[in-house]
C-alpha positions in Angstrom: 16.3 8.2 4.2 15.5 11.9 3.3 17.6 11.4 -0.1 15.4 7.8 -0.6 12.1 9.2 -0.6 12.7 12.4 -1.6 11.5 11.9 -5.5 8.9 9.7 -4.8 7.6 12.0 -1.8 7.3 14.6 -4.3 5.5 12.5 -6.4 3.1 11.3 -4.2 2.1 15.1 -3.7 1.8 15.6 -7.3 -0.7 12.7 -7.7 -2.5 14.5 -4.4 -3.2 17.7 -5.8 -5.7 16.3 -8.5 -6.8 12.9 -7.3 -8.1 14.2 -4.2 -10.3 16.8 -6.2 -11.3 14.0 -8.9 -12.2 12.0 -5.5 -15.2 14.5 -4.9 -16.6 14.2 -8.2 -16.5 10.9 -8.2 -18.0 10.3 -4.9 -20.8 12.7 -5.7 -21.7 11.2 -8.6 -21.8 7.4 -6.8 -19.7 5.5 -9.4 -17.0 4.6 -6.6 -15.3 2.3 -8.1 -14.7 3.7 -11.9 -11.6 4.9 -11.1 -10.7 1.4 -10.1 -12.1 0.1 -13.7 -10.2 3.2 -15.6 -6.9 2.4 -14.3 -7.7 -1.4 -14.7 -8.2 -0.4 -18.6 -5.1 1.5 -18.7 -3.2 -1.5 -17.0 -4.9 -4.1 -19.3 -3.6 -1.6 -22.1 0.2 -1.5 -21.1 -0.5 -5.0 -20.3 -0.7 -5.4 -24.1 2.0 -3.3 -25.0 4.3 -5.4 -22.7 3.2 -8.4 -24.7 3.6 -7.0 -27.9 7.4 -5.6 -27.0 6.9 -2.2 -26.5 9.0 -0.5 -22.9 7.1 -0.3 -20.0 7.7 3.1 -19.7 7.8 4.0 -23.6 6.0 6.5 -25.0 4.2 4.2 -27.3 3.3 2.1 -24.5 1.6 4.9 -22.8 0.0 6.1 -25.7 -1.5 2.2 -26.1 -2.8 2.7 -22.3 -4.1 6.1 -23.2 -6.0 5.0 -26.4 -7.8 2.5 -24.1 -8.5 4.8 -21.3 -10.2 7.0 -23.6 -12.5 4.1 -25.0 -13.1 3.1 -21.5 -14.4 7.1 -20.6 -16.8 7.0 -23.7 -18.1 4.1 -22.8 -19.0 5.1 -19.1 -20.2 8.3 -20.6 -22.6 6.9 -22.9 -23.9 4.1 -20.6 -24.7 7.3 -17.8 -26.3 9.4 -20.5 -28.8 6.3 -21.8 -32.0 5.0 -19.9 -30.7 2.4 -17.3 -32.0 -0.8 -16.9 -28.9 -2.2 -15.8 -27.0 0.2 -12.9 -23.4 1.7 -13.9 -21.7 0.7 -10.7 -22.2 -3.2 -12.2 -21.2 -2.0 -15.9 -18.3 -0.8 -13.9 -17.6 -3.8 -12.0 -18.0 -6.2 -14.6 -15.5 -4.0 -16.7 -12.6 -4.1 -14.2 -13.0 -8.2 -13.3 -12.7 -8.7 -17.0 -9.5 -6.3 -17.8 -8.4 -8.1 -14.5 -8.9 -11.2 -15.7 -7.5 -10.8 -19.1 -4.1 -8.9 -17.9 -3.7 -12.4 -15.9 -4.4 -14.3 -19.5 -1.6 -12.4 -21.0 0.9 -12.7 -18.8 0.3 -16.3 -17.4 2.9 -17.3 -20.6 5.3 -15.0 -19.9 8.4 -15.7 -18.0 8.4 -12.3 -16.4 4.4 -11.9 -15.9 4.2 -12.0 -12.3 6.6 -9.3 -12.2 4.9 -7.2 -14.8 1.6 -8.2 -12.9 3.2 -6.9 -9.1 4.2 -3.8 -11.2 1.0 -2.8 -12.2 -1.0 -3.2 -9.8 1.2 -1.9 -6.7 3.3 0.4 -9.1 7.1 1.7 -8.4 6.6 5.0 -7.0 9.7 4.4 -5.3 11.5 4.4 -8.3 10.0 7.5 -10.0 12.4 9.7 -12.2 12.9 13.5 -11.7 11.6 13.9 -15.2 9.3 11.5 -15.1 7.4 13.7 -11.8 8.3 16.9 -14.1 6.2 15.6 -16.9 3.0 14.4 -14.7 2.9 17.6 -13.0 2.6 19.5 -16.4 0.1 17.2 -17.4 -2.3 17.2 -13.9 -1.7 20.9 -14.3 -3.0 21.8 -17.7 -6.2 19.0 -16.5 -6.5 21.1 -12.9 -6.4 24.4 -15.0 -9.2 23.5 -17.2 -11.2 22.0 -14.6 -10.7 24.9 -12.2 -11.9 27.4 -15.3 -14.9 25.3 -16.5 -15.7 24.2 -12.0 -19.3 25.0 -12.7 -19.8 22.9 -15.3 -18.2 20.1 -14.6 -19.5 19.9 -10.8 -23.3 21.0 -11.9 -22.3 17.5 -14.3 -21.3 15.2 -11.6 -24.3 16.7 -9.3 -26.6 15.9 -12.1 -26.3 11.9 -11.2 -28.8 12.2 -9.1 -31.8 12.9 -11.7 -33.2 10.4 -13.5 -34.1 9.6 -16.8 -31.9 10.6 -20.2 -29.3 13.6 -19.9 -29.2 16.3 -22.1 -26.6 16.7 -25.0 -24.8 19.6 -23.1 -24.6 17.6 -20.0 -23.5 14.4 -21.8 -20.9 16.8 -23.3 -19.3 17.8 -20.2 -19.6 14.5 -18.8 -17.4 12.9 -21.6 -15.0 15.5 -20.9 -14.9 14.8 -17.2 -14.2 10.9 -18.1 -11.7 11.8 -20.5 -9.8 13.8 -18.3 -9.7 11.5 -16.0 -9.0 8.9 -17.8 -5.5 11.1 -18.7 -5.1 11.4 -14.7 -5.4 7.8 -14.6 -3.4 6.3 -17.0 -0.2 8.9 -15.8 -0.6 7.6 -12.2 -0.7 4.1 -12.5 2.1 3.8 -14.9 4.0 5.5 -11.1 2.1 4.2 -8.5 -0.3 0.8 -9.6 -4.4 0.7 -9.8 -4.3 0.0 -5.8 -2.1 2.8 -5.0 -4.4 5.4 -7.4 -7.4 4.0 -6.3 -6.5 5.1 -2.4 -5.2 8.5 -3.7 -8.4 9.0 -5.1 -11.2 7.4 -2.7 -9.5 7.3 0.8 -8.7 11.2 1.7 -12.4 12.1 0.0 -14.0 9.8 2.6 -11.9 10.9 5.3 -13.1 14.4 4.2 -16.4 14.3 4.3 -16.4 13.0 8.0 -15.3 16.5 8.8 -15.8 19.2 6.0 -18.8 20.3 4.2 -17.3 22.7 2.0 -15.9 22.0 -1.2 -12.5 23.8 -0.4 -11.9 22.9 3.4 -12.6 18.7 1.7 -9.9 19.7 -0.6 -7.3 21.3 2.2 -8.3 18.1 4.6 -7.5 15.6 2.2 -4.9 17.0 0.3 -3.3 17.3 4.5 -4.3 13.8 4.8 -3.0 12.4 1.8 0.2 14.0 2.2 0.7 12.7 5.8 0.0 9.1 5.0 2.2 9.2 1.6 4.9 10.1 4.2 4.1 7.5 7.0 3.5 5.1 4.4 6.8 5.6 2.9 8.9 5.5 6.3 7.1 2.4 7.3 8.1 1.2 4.1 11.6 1.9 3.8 12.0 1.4 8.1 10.4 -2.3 7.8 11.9 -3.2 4.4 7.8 -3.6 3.2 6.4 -2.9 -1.3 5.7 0.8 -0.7 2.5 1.1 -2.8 1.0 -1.6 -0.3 2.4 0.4 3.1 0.6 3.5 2.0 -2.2 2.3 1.1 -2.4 0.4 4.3 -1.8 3.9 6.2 -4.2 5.1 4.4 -7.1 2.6 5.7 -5.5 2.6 9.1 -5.7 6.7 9.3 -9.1 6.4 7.7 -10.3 4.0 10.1 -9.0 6.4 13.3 -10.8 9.1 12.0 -13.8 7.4 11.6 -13.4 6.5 15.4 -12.4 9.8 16.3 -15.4 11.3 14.5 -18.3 8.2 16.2 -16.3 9.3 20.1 -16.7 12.9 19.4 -20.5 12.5 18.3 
């Protein structure tokens, strides 16, 4: 079993080390569910690149998926920085129903859609190649560097949600970086482990976090812990009960969640 999960074990922690930190922005800022709509735009992307006959896992393909991740994070970016009448979190809801939507269009003539459907949205992390881990980690490590060198910036940014009215140009700035970025993050981890899958990576362990942390770094050792624990469980559960293994972690996840939310209401 060791030599089964080994790789995608791995992966799971490489996906950890940066969506857990992305988690905090994205909970301070109060746009929970753009993440959800980012990797629903990178799937409605390879979606299209499917369709058109380019691999799954082709370089093109993840260009295509890149391409509209990007026009996804300028478009959140802009509609933050302007006066709104209408809130975000609906722009941001409305835009993952309709990529939803759409990738079901595409695929509802294809002989092979469901599966392509099933693939991206619970992923084949158990199927992830050792170069395949080697090149994501690269990647989330350039995005961790320069997010760990500009920190300031980028979490006086996501702190600045909170003010109303227009943001400035420098702010705006920053903010369009902090989209792009993870829009990158994004579009990597779903084409390894499906929207449902990075959407738990990224959410669940934050919550869990806050229940028990204030800090900044003992939120990012707690669900970093967390995260890596439940990949695990997940995984065994998947593999012991013969169950899709995005789906069992995610559903660890939500369990563990939900115990320490109990834990943390007994204890108060």
């Amino acid at each position: 079993m060791i030599d089964l999960i080994l790789w995608p074990l791995l992966a799971t922690f490489v996906i950890t080390g940066i969506h857990v930190y992305l988690g905090l922005h994205v909970v301070t800022r109060g746009v929970i569910f753009v993440d959800l709509a980012l990797a629903q735009v990178a799937a409605f992307g390879s979606a299209i690149g499917i369709i058109v006959g380019l691999e799954h896992d082709g370089y093109s393909s993840y260009l295509l998926a890149v391409s509209f991740t990007i026009m996804g994070a300028a478009f959140f970016a802009y509609v933050r920085s302007s006066k709104q009448r209408i809130p975000q979190e609906a722009i941001i809801g409305i835009t993952y129903v309709v990529c939803a939507a759409a990738m079901i269009l595409l695929f509802s003539k294809s002989a092979e859609g469901s599966e392509h459907l099933n693939h991206l949205l619970v992923g084949s992390i158990l199927f992830v190649t050792p170069n395949k881990i080697g090149y994501t980690a690269l990647l989330y490590g350039i995005i961790g560097y320069f997010h760990w060198k500009y920190r300031d910036r980028f979490f006086e940014t996501s702190q600045s949600h909170y003010k109303t009215g227009e943001l400035d140009k420098s702010v705006r700035f920053w903010d369009f970086l902090f989209y792009v970025t993870f829009g990158f993050v994004v579009t990597s981890s779903v084409k390894i482990a499906g929207v449902l899958l990075v959407f738990s990576f990224l959410i669940i362990p934050t919550v869990a976090a806050l229940l028990f942390q204030e800090s900044i770094r003992e939120r990012l050792i707690f669900g970093w812990i967390f995260s890596m624990v439940g990949s695990f469980l997940g995984m065994f559960v998947s593999i012991w009960f013969d169950l899709p293994t995005g789906a069992a972690i995610v559903v660890t996840f939500g369990i563990m969640l939900a115990i320490s939310g109990l834990y943390r209401v007994i204890n108060r």
